[in-house]
C-alpha positions as CSV (number, residue, x, y, z in Angstrom):
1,X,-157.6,93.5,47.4
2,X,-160.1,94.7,49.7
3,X,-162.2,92.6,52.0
4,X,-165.4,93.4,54.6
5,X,-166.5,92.0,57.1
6,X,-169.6,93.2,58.7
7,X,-170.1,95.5,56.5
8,X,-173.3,97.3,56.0
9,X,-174.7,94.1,53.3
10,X,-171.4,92.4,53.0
11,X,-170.6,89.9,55.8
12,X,-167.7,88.2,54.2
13,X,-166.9,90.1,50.6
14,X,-163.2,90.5,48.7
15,X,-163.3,92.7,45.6
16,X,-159.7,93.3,43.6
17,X,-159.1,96.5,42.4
18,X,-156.7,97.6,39.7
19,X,-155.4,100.6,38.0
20,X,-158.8,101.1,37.0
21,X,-161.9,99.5,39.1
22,X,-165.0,99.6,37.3
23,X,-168.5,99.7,39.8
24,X,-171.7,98.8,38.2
25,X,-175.1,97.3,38.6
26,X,-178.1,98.2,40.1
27,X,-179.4,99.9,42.6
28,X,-178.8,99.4,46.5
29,X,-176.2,96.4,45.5
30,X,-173.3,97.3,48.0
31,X,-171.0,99.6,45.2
32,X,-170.8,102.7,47.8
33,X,-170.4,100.5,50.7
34,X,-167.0,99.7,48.7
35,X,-166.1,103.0,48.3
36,X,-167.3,103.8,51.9
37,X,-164.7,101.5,53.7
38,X,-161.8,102.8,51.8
39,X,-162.8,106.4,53.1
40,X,-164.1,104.8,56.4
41,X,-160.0,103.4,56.6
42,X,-158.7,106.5,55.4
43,X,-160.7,108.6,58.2
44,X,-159.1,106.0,61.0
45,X,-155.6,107.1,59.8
46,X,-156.1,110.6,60.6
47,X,-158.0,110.6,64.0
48,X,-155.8,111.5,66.8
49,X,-157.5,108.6,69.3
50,X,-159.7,105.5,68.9
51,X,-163.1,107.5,67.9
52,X,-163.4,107.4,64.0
53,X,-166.4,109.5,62.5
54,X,-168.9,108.3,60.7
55,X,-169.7,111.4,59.2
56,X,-166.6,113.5,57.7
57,X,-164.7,114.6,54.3
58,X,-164.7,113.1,51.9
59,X,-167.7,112.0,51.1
60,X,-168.3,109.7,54.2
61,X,-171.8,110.2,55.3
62,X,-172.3,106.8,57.2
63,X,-174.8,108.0,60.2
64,X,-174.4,106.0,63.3
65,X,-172.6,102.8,64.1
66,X,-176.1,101.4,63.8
67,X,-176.3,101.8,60.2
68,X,-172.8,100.3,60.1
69,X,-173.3,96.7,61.1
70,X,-174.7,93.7,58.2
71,X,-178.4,93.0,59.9
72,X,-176.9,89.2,59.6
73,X,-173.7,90.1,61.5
74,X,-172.9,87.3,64.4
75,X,-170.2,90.0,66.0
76,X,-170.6,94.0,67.0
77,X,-167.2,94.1,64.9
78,X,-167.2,96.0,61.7
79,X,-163.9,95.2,60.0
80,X,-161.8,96.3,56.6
81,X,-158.6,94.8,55.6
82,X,-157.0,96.2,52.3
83,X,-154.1,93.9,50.4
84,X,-151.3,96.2,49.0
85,X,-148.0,94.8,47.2
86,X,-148.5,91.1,49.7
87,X,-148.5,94.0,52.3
88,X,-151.6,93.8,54.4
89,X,-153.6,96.4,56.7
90,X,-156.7,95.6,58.8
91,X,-159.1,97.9,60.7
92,X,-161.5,96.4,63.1
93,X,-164.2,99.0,63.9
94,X,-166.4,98.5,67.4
95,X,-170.1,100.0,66.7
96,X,-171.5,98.7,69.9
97,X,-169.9,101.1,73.3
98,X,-171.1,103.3,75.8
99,X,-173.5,105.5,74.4
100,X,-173.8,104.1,71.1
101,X,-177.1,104.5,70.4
102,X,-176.5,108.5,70.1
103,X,-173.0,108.2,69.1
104,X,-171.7,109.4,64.8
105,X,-168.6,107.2,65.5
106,X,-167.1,104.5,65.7
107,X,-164.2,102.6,68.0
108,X,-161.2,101.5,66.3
109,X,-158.0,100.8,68.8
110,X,-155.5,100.8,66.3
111,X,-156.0,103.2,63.4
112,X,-153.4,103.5,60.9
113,X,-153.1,105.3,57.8
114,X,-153.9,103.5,54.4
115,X,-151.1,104.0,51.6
116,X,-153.3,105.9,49.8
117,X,-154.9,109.7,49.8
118,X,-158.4,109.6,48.4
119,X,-159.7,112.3,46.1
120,X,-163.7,111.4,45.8
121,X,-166.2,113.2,43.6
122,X,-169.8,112.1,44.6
123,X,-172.6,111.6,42.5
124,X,-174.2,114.8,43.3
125,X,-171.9,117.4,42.3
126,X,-172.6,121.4,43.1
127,X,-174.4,123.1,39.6
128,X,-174.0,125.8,38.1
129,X,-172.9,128.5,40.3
130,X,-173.1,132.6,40.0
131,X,-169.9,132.4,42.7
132,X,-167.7,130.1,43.6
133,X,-166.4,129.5,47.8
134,X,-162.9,129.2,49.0
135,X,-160.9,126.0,49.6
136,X,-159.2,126.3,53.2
137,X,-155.8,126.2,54.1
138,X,-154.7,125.9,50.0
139,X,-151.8,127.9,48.6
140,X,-150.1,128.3,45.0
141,X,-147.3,126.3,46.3
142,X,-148.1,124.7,49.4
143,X,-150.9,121.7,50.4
144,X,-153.2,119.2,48.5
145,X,-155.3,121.1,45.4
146,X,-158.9,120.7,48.0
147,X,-161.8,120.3,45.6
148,X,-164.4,119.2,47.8
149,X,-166.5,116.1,47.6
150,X,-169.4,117.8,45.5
151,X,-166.4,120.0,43.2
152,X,-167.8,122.9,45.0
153,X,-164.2,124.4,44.9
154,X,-163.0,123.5,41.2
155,X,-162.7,127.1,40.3
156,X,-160.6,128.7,43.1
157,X,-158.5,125.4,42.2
158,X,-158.1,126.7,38.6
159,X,-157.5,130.3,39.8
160,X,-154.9,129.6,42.2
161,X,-153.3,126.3,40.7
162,X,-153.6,128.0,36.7
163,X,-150.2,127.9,36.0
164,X,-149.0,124.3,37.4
165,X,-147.6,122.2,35.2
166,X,-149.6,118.7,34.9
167,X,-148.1,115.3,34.4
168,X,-146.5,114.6,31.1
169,X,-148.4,111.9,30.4
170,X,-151.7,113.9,30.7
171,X,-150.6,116.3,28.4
172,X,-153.5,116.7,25.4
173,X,-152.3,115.7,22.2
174,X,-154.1,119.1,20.5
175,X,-152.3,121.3,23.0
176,X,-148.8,119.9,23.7
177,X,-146.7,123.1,24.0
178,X,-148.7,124.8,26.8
179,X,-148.8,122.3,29.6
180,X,-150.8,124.2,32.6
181,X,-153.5,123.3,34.3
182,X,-155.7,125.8,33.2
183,X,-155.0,125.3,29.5
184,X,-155.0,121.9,29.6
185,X,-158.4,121.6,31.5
186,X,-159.6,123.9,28.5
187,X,-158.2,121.4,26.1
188,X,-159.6,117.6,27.7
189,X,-163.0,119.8,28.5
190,X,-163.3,121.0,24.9
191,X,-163.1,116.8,24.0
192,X,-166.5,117.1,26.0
193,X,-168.0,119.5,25.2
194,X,-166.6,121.5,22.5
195,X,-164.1,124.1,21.9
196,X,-163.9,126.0,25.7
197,X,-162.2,128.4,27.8
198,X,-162.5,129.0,31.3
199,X,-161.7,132.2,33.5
200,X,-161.5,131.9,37.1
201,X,-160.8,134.9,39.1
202,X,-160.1,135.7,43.0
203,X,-162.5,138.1,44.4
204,X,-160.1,140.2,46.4
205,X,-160.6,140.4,50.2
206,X,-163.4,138.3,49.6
207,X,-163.6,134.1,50.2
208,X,-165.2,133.9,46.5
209,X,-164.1,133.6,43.1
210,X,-165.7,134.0,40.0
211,X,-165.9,131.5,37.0
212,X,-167.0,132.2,33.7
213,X,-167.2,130.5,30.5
214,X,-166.6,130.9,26.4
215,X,-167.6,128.7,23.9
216,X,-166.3,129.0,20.0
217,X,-169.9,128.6,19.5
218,X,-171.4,131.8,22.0
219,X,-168.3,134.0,21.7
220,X,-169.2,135.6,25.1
221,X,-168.0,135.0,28.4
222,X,-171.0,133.7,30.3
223,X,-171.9,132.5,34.1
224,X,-171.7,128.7,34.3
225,X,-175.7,129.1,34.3
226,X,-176.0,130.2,31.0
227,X,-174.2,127.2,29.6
228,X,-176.1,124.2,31.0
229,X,-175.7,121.6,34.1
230,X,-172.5,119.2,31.9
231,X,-170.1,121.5,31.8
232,X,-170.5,122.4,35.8
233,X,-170.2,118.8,36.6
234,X,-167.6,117.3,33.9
235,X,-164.9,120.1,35.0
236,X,-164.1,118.8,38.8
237,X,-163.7,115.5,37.4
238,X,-161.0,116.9,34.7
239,X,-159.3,118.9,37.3
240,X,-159.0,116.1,39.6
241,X,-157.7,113.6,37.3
242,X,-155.5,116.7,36.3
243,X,-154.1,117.4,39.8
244,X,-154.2,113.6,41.1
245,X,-150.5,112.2,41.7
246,X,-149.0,109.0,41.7
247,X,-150.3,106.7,44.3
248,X,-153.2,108.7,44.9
249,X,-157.2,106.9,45.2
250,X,-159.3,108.7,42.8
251,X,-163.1,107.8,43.2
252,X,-165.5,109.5,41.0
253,X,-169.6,108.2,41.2
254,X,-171.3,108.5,38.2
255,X,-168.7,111.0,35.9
256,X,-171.5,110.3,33.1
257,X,-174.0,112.6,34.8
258,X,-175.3,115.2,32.6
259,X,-173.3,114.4,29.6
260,X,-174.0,113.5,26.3
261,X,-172.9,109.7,25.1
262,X,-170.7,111.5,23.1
263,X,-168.6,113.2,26.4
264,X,-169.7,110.3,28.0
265,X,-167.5,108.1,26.5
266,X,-164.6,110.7,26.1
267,X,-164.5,111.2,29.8
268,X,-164.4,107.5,30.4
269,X,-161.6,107.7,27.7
270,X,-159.7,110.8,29.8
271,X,-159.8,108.4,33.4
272,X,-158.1,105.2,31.6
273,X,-155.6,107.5,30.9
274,X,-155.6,109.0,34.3
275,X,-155.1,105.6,36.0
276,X,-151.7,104.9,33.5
277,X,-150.0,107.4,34.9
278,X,-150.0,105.8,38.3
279,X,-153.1,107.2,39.9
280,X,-155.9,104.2,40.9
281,X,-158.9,105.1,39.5
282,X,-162.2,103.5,41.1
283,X,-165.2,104.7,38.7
284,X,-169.3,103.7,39.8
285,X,-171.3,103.7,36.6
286,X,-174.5,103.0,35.2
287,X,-173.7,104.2,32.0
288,X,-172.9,101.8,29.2
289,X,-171.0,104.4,27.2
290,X,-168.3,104.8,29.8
291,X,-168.0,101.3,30.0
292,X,-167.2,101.6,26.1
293,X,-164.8,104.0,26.5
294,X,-162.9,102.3,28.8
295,X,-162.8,99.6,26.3
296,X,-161.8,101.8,23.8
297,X,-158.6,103.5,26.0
298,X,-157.7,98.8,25.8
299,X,-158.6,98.7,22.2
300,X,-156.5,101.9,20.9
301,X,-153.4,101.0,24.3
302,X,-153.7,104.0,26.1
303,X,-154.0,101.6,29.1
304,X,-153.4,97.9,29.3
305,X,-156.5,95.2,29.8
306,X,-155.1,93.8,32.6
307,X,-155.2,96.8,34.7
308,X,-158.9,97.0,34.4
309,X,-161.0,95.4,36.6
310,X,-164.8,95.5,36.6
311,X,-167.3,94.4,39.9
312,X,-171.1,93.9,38.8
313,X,-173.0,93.7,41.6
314,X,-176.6,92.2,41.4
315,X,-179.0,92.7,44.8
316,X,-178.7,89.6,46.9
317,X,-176.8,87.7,44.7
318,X,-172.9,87.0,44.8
319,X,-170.8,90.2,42.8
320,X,-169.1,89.2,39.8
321,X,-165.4,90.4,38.8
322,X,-165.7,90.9,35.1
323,X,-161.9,91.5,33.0
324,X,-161.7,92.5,29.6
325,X,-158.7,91.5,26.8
326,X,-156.7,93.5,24.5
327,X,-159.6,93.3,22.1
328,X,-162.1,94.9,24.7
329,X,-164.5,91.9,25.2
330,X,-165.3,91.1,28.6
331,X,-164.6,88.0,29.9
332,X,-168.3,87.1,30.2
333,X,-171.7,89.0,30.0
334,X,-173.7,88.5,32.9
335,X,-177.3,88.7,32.9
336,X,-178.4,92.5,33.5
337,X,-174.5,94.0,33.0
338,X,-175.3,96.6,30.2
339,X,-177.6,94.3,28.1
340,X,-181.1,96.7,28.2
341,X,-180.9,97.9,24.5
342,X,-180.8,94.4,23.5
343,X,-183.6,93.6,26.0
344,X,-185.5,97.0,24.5
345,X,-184.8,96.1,21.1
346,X,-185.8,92.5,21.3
347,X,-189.5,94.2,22.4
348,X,-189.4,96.6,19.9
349,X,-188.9,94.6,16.9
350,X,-191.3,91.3,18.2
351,X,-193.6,90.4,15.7
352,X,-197.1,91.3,17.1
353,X,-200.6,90.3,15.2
354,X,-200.7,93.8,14.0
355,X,-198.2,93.2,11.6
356,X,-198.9,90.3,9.3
């Protein structure tokens, strides 16, 4: 359970999240500012005093305490308290101090650490690349696999981390025997996309690495910019659900972009499974095929209904927590929740005077 106070356009909000949250509905509705405070709580755990940056990895691009405060907020006081196993910890955030107006933090007196380490992939992931940076401070067998908010650093992941064995239970069913990172991100990629390999290289004496890419249906190894925007963004979201461990908060906006429905659902598919092997998986969608997959990974029991939990949050009015049973029905359909090819179709096929 999460609740906010103060926050941005929530004065009073709880939202429940489970194994797998699902964030949806339109536009400007508050399902960042979710995402925001668990970042927001995770960046008071690691600053050394009371100043907490608004602005820091990953992902947390807040601006000034200004943009942090509900317009309709009766207190200066931003706060975030997050419900964990009946155990709960609160963060009350001051945006109004000495030298506020200028100021990209805010005051928080006692800043602790969140049970959680967040992995977040934003919406606007890096392209297709010639050459790939350098993660810092990341080792074959030492520290955190560092992807970068935008994936800018999946392929010196997949150079560096190739032969690390991934969690059993992520193991593809068409490539059980070879359990590595690299060849298994080949095989949940290839679902995507089709048959794939990848071939990421350290530059040596350099900060870059080089990725390139073979498809069963080019034969060549090309640059990720002759093969098209889906694959550049779909692979940081298989490596991280790949490399995520148990207990970890994996938050990835919009995993849909530049797939087909096809990969669309698949990926959708690949998180459920992700968030049952212990990982808590918050997913913000527009798309109504990963909503199906998910109900698919329920229908076929790859992961259990009552472990998904979806938010649909509607401008002004009130969000709504949506579940789904073993069958895969939601609970209820709210106006507006993934109901615009009905609406489309409905226009389509009126009768008009034209056609008597």
């Amino acid at each position: 359970m999460v609740r906010l106070r103060n926050f941005k356009r929530f004065l009073d909000q709880s939202f429940v999240l489970t194994g797998l949250t699902v964030l949806t509905g339109l536009n400007s509705s508050g399902k960042s500012t979710l995402v925001q405070s668990l970042l927001l709580a995770h960046q008071a755990g690691l600053s050394p005093g009371d100043r907490v940056p608004l602005n820091a990895k990953p992902g947390l691009r807040l601006g000034q305490p200004v943009d942090l405060l509900a317009l309709d907020a009766t207190t200066t006081t931003v706060e975030v308290e997050i419900d964990v196993d009946e155990s709960t910890t609160a963060w009350a955030f001051e945006t109004q101090f000495d030298g506020f107006e200028d100021a990209s933090y805010v005051l928080c007196d006692d800043a602790r650490a969140p049970t959680f380490r967040p992995i977040y992939l934003g919406a606007e992931r890096l392209g297709p690349r010639t050459s790939h940076g350098s993660a810092p401070a990341v080792s074959a067998t030492v520290g955190d696999i560092e992807l970068g908010d935008d994936g800018r650093f999946v392929a010196h992941a997949l150079a560096v981390h190739a032969r690390r064995d991934v969690a059993p239970d992520l193991v593809h069913p068409n490539q059980p025997r070879v359990t590595t990172l690299a060849s298994q991100t080949e095989a949940w990629m290839s679902e995507l996309v089709g048959a794939i390999q990848f071939e990421a290289r350290l530059v040596p004496r350099t900060d870059i690495t080089t990725l390139h890419v073979r498809s069963s249906s080019l034969g060549d190894w090309l640059l990720p910019t002759n093969v098209g925007f889906g694959i550049s963004y779909a692979l940081p979201v298989i490596v991280a659900g790949l490399t995520a461990r148990p207990g970890d908060l994996l938050v990835i906006d919009s995993p849909e972009a530049h797939l087909h429905p096809a990969a669309q659902s698949a990926v959708a598919r690949f998180l459920a499974r992700v968030s049952s092997c212990g990982v808590q998986v918050i997913v913000e969608t527009h798309s109504d095929h990963v909503l199906n997959g998910i109900r698919r990974s329920v229908v076929s029991g790859e992961v259990a209904s009552d472990t998904v939990t979806i938010h649909f949050l509607a401008g002004r009015a009130e969000p709504e927590r949506i579940t789904i049973d073993q069958r895969g029905r939601p609970d209820h359909w709210p106006a507006g929740f993934f109901d615009q090819m009905e609406v489309d179709l409905r226009s389509i096929t009126r009768p008009r005077p034209t056609d008597r």
